[in-house]
C-alpha positions, 0 to 999 in steps of 0.5 A: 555491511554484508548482505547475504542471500538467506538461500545459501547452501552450505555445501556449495560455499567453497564454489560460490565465493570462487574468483570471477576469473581462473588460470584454467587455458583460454577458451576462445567464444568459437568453441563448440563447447564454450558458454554464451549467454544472454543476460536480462532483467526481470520481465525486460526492465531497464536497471538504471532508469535515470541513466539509460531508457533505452531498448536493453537491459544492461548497459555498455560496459556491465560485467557479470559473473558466471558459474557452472556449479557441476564442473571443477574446471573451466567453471567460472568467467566473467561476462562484459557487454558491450551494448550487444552482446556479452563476451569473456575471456576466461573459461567457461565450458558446458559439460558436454553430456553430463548436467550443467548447473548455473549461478550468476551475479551482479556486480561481478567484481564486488559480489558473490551469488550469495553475500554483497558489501552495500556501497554506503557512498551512492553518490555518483550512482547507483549502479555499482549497489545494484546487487543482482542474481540469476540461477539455473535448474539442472540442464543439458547443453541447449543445441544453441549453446547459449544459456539464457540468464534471467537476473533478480533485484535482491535489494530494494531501490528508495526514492524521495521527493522533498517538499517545504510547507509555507513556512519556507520563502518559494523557491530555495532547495533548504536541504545540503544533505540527505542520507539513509539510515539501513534497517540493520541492528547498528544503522549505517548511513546511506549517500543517496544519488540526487537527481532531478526526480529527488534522492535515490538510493538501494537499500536493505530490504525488510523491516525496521524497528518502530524506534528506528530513524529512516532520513537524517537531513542537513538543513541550510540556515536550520537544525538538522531534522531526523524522520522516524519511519512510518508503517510502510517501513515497519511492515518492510522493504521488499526486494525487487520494488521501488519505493518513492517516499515524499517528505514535506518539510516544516520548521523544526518538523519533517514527515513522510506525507505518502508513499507509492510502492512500484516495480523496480523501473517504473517512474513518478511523473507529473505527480502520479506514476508513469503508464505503459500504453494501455487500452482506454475505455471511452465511456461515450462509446457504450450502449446504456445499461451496459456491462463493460468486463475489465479483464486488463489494465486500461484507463477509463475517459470520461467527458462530464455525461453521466453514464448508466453502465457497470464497471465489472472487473474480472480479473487483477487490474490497475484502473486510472479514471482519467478526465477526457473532457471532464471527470468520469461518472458512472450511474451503476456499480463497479463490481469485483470479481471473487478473489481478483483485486481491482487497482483504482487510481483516480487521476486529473485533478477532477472529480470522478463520481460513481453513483451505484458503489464499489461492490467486491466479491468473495476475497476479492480487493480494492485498492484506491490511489489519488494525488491528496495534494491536488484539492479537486482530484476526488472519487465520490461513491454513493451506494444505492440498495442497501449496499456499502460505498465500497465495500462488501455486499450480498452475504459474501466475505470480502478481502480488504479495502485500501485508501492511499493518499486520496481524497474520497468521499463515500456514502452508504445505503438502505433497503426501502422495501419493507417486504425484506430484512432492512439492511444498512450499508456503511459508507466504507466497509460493509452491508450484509457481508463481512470482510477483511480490513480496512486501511486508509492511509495519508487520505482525505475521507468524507464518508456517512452510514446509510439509514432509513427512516427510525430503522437501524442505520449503519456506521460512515465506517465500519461493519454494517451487518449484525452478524457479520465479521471484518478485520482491523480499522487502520486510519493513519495520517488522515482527514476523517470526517465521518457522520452517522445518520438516522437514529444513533444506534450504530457508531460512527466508526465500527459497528452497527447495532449488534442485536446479532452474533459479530466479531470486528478486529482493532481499531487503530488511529495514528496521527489523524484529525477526526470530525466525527457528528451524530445526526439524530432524527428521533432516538432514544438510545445511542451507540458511541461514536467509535466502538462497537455500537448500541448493545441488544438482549442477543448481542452476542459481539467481540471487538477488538482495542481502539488505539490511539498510538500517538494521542495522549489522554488529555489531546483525546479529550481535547478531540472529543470535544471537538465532535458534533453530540445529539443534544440529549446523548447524556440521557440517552448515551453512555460513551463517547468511545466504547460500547453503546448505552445498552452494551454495558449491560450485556456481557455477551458484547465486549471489546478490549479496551480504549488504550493510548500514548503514555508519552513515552513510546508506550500505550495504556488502557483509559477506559473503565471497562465499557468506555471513555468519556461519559457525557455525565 
């Protein structure tokens, strides 16, 4: 398959698939005219990982490919290092004077600055697929003479890890064989290198079609088992990024349990992903009451005390919570500064615990990663103050809330001073503030809105403010446990008693077990337990489709009976899933139907208009 580099300038095809070498006369390296380079990759990284971890880039023996654009003559050369230094025996010659122009290429024997035929056979290496670029802006001979080249991964390296359920006897590796399929129109298989650390191999990047098989493997003694793609794969590969991919293995069955995206080189270790040397945050070392400023990747140590300070980030940061002598826990917040993203990766097999919420600023981000496969790993939010566990508080307009395969659980809050506007937080999602979406991913979710005594409560999931606005509800290959308190006016997952303007995107479930209960005090109507909650005079709400896309209509019966109804939702409800008991008699609040699998690839709409399942 030939790959092309969607920047080709047409006018300089007949240059750039020029031969790597030329009849041109010698031009020895001691020429003051003669081009010597140095060569690197992205910001200094290593190219074959498994092979070489050493202080350089490239290794012994690499060739390269060099091309001055703006010269007819002595243009082209190729480049071969020898651990130290690049040299060549062909010409290649800065225009004196005049601008010089470069292109370079990896591999230089077997690809061009802009076309490479992907090796189908990458058995005995990845290497030689390892399609790399450099270029350069007009520029003058630097007094040096050495022209520095920084190369570019134009394809995409893919690991995968594979496990058996306990169905296998311990201890057998059951698979012969794994190969890739590539996301073109025609798929072609892919012989990955295989290594200690699992399968790896380079990959188109971009999309794939959501029909299209991602892994064949041959089984020992079984059928051999074919993996769809998931959502990652669907929403694209990207050049540049290594992605580990873990496959957990059952009879006749196989799936892709969870993903992790990294930079090119960064390694997996010890179920969780390798760390360059960064600052620690010792909890221990602070005074109470204080606010610690995150402006920078660090790890935060706790030691099983219970610390009064406030996590406050303030710019793009990864941040591990790591056990020192046990979990980390916080009695205040962590905030997010507006428009900064804040990585949280929960590490140790312990459970961290913060009791004041995750709180994001104007477009700001949270991203949350754990080890679902280590039962104790945990991150427990309790809000306080009528905020959201994590999510969007105090009227601002957040960005989006991710959870990857982690296990969390999440509670949102009240107000209690009667002298204000009650405001509800849900346990993920919002409070008086609005947002973009949610996703949540191969993760375990325990979560429950907040309420206050008869007062309006707020979803375990969802938008917890009448007027706000929020994006899609994305659950895929999950645990929900999710619980409404108080009275039932807001579901369970999606939206709070809408006696207000707000507008709420789709909610889309793929492959998740959902325990979903109503725990009701004193009411006497209810919203459903996924929709856009109990309807008013002045509601005036627009939500999107709820989506089963993998459940047929019958396993969402099958579902539904399974959740935890108040004793009298049948007088006092109308649907399980859909608009509330009052909603259906408010046209201003509406939403776009319940749809689910036909059983053929396809979805279809099984609601009457307001919901599905009516308790009568």
């Amino acid at each position: 398959m030939k790959i092309y580099n969607k920047y080709i300038v047409l006018a300089a095809m007949a240059l750039t698939f020029a031969a790597c070498t030329q009849e041109d006369d010698f031009t020895p390296q001691t020429d003051g005219d003669a081009v010597k380079i140095n060569a690197t990759i992205g910001a200094m990284q290593t190219r074959v990982a498994y092979e070489d971890n050493g202080a350089t880039n490239f290794i012994n023996g690499d060739k390269i490919c060099v091309q001055n654009t703006l010269r007819d003559t002595k243009n082209i050369a190729t480049y071969t290092f020898d651990g130290t230094t690049w040299t060549t025996t062909d010409a290649l010659v800065w225009n004196g004077s005049a601008k010089n122009q470069f292109k370079a290429w990896y591999p230089a024997a077997t690809a061009s600055f802009d076309s490479f035929d992907l090796p189908t056979d990458q058995s005995a290496g990845i290497d030689k697929a390892d399609w790399m670029t450099a270029e350069t802006e007009e520029m003058t001979k630097p007094g040096s003479g050495v022209l520095d080249l920084n190369f570019v991964h134009k394809l995409t390296k893919v690991t995968v890890t594979v496990s058996f359920n306990s169905q296998y006897p311990a201890g057998d590796n059951y698979v012969s064989m794994l190969r890739f399929f590539t996301n073109e129109e025609t798929p072609v298989e892919v012989t990955p290198y295989e290594s200690k650390d699992g399968y790896t191999a380079i990959l188109l990047p971009g999309v794939y079609a959501e029909e299209a098989s991602f892994i064949t493997l041959e089984m020992n003694f079984e059928d051999n088992l074919t993996v769809p793609v998931n959502s990652t794969l669907i929403a694209g590969l990207e050049a540049g990024k290594h992605y580990n991919f873990h496959l957990t293995v059952g009879k006749d069955a196989v799936g892709i349990s969870y993903v992790r995206v990294l930079d090119w080189d960064e390694e997996e270790i010890d179920g969780g992903v390798a760390e360059e040397v960064t600052p620690t945050i010792d909890l221990s070392k602070y005074t109470d009451g204080e606010t610690v400023n995150i402006a920078e990747d660090c790890r935060v140590v706790g030691d099983g005390n219970e610390y009064n300070l406030t996590l406050n980030v303030t710019d793009d940061a990864k941040v591990t919570f790591a056990a020192g002598a046990s979990g980390v826990k916080l009695a205040a917040p962590i905030t997010v500064a507006d428009g900064k993203t804040l990585t949280l990766t929960i590490r140790d097999n312990v459970e961290h615990i913060v009791n004041g919420g995750i709180s994001l600023g104007n477009g700001s981000n949270v991203i949350i990663e754990g080890e679902r496969n280590k039962e104790n790993n945990k991150l427990t939010v309790t809000a306080t103050g009528g905020n959201a566990g994590i999510g969007a508080n105090n009227g601002v307009t957040a960005g989006d809330i991710t959870i990857r395969n982690a296990r969390v659980e999440a509670t949102g809050s009240s107000t209690s001073d009667e002298s204000m506007d009650l405001v509800c937080g849900a346990g993920i999602g919002t409070s008086n503030g609005s947002m973009g979406n949610i996703l949540i991913e191969n993760s375990i979710i325990v979560a429950e809105g907040g309420y206050y005594e008869y007062e309006t409560p707020a979803p375990a999931i969802g938008m917890g403010e009448k007027n706000g606005i929020m994006g899609d509800i994305t659950i895929v290959d999950s645990e929900i446990t999710a619980t409404n308190n108080g009275e039932g006016f807001a579901s369970v997952i999606g939206a709070i008693d809408n006696d207000g303007i707000g507008t709420m995107g789709d909610i889309v479930i793929t492959n998740c077990e959902l325990n979903l209960t109503m725990v009701i005090t004193e009411a006497d109507w209810y919203g459903a337990f996924i929709g856009p909650g109990l309807g008013g005079s002045s509601t005036q709400f627009n939500m999107g489709k709820i989506i089963f896309t993998d459940m047929t209509k019958e396993e969402l019966d099958e579902m539904i009976a399974t959740w935890n109804f108040p004793e009298d939702f049948a007088e006092f409800g109308k649907y399980a899933i859909g608009l509330g008991y009052l909603g259906i008699y408010h046209e201003t609040q509406t939403y776009e139907g319940i749809w689910v699998s036909d059983g053929a690839d396809g979805l279809v709409r099984i609601d009457d208009g307001y919901g599905y399942h009516d308790p009568e």
